[in-house]
C-alpha positions as CSV (number, residue, x, y, z in Angstrom):
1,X,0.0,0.0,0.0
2,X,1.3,3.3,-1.0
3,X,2.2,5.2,2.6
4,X,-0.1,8.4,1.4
5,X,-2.8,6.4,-0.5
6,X,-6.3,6.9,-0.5
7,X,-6.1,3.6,1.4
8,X,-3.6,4.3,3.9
9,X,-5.2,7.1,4.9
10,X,-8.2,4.9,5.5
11,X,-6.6,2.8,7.6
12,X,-5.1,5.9,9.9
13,X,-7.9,6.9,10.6
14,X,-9.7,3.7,11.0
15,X,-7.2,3.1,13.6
16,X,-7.5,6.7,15.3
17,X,-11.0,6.0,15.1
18,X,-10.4,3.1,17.3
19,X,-8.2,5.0,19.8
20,X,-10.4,7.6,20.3
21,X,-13.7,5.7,20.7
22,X,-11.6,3.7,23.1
23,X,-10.3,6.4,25.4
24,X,-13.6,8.4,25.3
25,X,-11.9,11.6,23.5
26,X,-13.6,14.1,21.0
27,X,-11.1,15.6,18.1
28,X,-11.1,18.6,16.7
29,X,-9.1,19.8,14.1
30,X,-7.6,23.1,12.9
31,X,-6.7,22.9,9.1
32,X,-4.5,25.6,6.7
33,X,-2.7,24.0,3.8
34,X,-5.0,20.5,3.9
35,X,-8.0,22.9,3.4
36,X,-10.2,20.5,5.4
37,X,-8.7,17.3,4.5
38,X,-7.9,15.7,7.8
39,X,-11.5,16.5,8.4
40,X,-12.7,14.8,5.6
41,X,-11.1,11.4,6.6
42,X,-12.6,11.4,9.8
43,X,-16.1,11.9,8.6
44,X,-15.7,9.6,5.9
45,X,-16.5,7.1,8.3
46,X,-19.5,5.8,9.9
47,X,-20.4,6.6,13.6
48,X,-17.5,9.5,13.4
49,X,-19.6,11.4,15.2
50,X,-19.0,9.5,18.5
51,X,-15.4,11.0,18.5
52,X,-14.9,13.9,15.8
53,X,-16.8,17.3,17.4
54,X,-15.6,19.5,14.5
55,X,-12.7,20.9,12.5
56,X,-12.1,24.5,11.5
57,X,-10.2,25.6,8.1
58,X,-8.1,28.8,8.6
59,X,-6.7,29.3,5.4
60,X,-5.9,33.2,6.0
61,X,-4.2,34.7,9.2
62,X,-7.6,36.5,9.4
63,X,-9.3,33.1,10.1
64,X,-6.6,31.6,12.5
65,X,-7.0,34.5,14.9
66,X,-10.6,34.9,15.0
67,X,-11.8,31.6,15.1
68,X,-8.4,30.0,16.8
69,X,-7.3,32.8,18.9
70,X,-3.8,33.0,16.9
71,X,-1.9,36.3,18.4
72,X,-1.4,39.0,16.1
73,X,2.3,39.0,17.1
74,X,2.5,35.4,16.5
75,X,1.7,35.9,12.9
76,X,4.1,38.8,12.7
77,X,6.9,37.3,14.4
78,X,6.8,33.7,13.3
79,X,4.7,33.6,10.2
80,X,1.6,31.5,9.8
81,X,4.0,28.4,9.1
82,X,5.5,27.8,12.2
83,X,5.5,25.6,14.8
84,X,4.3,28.4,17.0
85,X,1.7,29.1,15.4
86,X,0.6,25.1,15.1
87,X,0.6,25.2,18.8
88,X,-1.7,28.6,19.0
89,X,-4.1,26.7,16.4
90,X,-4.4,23.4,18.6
91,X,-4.7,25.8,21.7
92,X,-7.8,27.9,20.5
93,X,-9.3,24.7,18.5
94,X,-9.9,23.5,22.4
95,X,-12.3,26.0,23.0
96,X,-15.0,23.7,22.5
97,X,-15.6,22.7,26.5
98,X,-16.7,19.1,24.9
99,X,-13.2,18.8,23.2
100,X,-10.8,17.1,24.8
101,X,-8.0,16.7,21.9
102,X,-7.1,18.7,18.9
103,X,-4.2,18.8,16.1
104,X,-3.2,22.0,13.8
105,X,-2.1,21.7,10.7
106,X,-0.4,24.5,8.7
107,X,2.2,25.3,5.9
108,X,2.9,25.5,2.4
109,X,1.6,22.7,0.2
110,X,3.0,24.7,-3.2
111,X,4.2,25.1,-6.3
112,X,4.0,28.4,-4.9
113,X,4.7,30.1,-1.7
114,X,7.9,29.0,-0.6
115,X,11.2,30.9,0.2
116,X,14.9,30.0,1.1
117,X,13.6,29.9,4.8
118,X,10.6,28.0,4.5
119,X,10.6,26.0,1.5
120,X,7.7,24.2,-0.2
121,X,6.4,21.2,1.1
122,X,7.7,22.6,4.7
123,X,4.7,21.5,7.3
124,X,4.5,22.2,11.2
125,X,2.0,20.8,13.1
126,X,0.7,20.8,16.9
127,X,-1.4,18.4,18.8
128,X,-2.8,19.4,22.1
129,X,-4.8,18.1,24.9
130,X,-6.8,19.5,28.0
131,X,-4.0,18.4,30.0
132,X,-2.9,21.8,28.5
133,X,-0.1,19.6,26.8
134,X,0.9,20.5,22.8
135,X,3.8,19.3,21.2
136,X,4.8,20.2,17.9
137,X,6.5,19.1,15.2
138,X,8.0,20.3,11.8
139,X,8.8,18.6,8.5
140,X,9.5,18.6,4.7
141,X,8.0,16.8,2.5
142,X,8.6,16.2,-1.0
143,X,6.4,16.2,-4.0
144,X,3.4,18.2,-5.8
145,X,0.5,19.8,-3.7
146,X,-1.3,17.0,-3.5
147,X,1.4,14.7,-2.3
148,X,2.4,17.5,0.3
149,X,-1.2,17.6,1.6
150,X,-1.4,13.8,1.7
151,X,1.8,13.2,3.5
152,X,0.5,16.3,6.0
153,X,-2.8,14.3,6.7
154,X,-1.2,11.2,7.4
155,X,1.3,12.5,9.9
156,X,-1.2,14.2,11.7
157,X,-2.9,11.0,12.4
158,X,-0.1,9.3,13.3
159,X,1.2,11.9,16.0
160,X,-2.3,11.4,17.5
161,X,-1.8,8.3,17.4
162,X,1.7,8.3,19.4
163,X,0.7,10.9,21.5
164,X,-0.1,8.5,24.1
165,X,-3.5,11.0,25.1
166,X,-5.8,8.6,23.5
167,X,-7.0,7.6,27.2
168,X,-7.1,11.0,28.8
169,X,-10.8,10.9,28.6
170,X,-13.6,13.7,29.2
């Protein structure tokens, strides 16, 4: 199985599924570059509803701080890709009181957009919990838009998957 096929990603989140049913959580998601796509996968499947409350696309830096709570002088001194501004996004997608563990997802998906600093296909991401734990994460990954975006939906499931807060519960 290709690692970023429509069938792998399946199987993620058929196995997040799993983990959060099993440790009572609700996710929430805070999208930029996937444009919803994380989102999509969980609702795909049936009875998602049972552990997905809701996931938020913030495309501009307009969007990220009215509807994440992403500081103005975040944006300014970090840029919308970073892992500081992952960690905002996962923060303020917790605002839900019925939430109990959310991932952020932003960066630049291409052909477009890049610079010497943060190239294309550069992604940081940030998973939180109501422990008031985040960790982030950054990478690069290679290939067109859609692969970029692919590759970004898969890790994000598999940090939730690893970050051991699949039991925390209401």
């Amino acid at each position: 199985m290709e690692r970023y096929s429509d069938a792998h990603l399946q199987s993620l989140t058929q196995a997040l599924a799993n983990a959060m049913t099993s440790g009572q959580n609700m996710l929430v998601t805070a999208e930029s570059c996937t444009g919803g796509w994380l989102a999509k996968c969980c609702t795909d499947l049936a009875g998602s509803s049972a552990w997905f409350l809701y996931g938020i696309v913030s495309y501009s830096n307009h969007a990220k701080q009215r509807f994440l709570n992403v500081s103005p002088r975040t944006l300014s001194t970090f840029g919308a890709v970073s892992e500081q501004t992952a960690a905002e996004m996962a923060a303020g997608a917790l605002a839900e009181p019925e939430a109990t563990i959310s991932v952020a997802i932003t960066g630049i998906a291409g052909p477009t957009g890049g610079s010497p600093e943060k190239p294309v296909g550069m992604v940081c991401f940030a998973w939180a919990d109501r422990t008031g734990t985040v960790t982030t994460a950054r990478h690069h990954f290679a290939g067109n838009r859609d692969e970029v975006r692919r590759a970004a939906v898969a890790t994000a499931i598999e940090g939730l998957l690893k970050t051991g807060n699949m039991t925390t519960g209401h």
